[in-house]
C-alpha positions as CSV (number, residue, x, y, z in Angstrom):
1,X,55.5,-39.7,161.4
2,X,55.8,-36.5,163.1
3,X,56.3,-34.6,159.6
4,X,54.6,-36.8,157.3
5,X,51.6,-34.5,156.4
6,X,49.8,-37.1,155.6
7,X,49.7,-38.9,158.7
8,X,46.3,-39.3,160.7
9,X,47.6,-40.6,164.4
10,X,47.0,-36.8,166.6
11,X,49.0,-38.0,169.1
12,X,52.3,-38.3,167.3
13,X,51.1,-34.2,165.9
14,X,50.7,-32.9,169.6
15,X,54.2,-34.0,171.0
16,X,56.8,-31.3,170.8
17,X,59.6,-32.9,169.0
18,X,62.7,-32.4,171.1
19,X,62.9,-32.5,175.3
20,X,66.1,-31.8,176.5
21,X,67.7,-33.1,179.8
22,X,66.8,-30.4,182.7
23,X,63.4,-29.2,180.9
24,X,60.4,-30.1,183.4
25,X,58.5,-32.1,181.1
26,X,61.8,-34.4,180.3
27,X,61.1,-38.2,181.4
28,X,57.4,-37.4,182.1
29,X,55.0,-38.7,179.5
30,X,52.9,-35.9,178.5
31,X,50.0,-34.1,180.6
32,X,46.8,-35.9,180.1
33,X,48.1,-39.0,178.9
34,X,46.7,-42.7,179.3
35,X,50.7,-42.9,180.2
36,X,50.1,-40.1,183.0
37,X,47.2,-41.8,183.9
38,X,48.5,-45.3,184.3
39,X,51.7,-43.6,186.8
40,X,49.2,-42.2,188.7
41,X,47.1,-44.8,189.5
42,X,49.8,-47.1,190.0
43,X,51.4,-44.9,192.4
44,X,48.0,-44.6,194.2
45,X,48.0,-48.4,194.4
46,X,51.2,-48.7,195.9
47,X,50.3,-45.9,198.3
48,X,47.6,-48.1,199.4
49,X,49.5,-51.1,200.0
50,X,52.3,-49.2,202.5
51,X,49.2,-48.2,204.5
52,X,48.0,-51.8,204.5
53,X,51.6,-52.9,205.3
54,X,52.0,-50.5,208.2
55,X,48.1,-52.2,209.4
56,X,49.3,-55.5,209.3
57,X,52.5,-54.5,211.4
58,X,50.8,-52.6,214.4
59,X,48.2,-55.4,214.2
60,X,50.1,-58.2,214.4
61,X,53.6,-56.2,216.2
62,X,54.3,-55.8,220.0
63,X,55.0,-52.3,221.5
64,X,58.2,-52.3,222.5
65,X,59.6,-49.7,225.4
66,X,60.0,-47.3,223.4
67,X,56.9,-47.0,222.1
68,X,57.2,-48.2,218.4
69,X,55.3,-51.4,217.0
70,X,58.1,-53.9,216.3
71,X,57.4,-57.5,214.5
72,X,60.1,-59.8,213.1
73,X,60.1,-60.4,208.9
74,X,59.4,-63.7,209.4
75,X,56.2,-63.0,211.2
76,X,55.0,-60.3,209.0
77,X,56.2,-62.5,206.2
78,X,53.8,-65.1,207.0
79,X,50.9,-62.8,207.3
80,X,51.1,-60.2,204.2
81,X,52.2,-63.0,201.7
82,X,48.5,-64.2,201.5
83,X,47.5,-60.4,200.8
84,X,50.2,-60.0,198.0
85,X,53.8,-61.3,196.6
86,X,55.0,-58.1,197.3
87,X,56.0,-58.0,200.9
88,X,59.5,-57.1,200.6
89,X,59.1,-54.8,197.6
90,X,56.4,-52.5,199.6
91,X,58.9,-52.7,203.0
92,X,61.4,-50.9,200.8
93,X,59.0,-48.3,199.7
94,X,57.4,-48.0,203.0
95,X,60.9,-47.8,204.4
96,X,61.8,-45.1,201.8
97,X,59.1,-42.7,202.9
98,X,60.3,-43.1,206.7
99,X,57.6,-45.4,207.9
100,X,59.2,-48.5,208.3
101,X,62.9,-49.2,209.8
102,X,64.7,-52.3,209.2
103,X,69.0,-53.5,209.1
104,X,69.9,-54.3,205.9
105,X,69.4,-53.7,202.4
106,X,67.4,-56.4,201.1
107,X,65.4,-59.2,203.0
108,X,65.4,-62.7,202.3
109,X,62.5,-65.3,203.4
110,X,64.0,-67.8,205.9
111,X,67.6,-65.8,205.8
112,X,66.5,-63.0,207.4
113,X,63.2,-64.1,209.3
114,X,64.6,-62.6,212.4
115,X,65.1,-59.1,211.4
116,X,62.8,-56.7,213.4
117,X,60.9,-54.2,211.2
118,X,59.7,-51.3,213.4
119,X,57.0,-49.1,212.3
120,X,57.7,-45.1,212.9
């Protein structure tokens, strides 16, 4: 559709026709877009959710000797899964950007209730 000179879509026009591997725009939809858009906002929504994650744990955690808020996953299980299904999915991210610390790569509900989550 690209070359068809008869085509009216202005999207399919504006694209450049080949990214190659290494070039900054490769994998990245293009500026502007409702694509670019969409990533954005969902990345600010999952920013918000870490923040609310990292709430819950100093409000519902102990301070330990150390310092640090620590709560078990079975605890903070009980208490984010009525904000959102997501628990251990936004753990992972909030552990990713150093805020959280956890053993283990994955947590399981009633497997790994146990498992102290400390908040950096």
């Amino acid at each position: 559709q690209r070359k068809n000179p008869f085509s009216s879509d202005d999207r399919l026009v504006s694209k450049p026709a080949h990214i190659h591997r290494g070039d900054p725009a490769y994998g990245r939809p293009p500026e502007g877009s409702r694509t670019e858009q969409r990533g954005k906002d969902a990345h600010s929504h999952v920013g918000k959710e870490v923040e609310e994650l990292c709430l819950i744990i100093r409000r519902t955690g102990n301070v330990g000797e150390d310092g640090h808020v620590s709560v078990t996953f079975g605890q903070l299980f009980e208490t984010y899964v009525t904000i959102s299904n997501k628990v251990v999915g936004i753990l992972l991210r909030a552990r990713k950007h150093g805020l959280v610390h956890f053993e283990g790569e994955m947590l399981w509900q009633g497997k790994d209730d146990d498992v102290v989550i400390t908040l950096l």
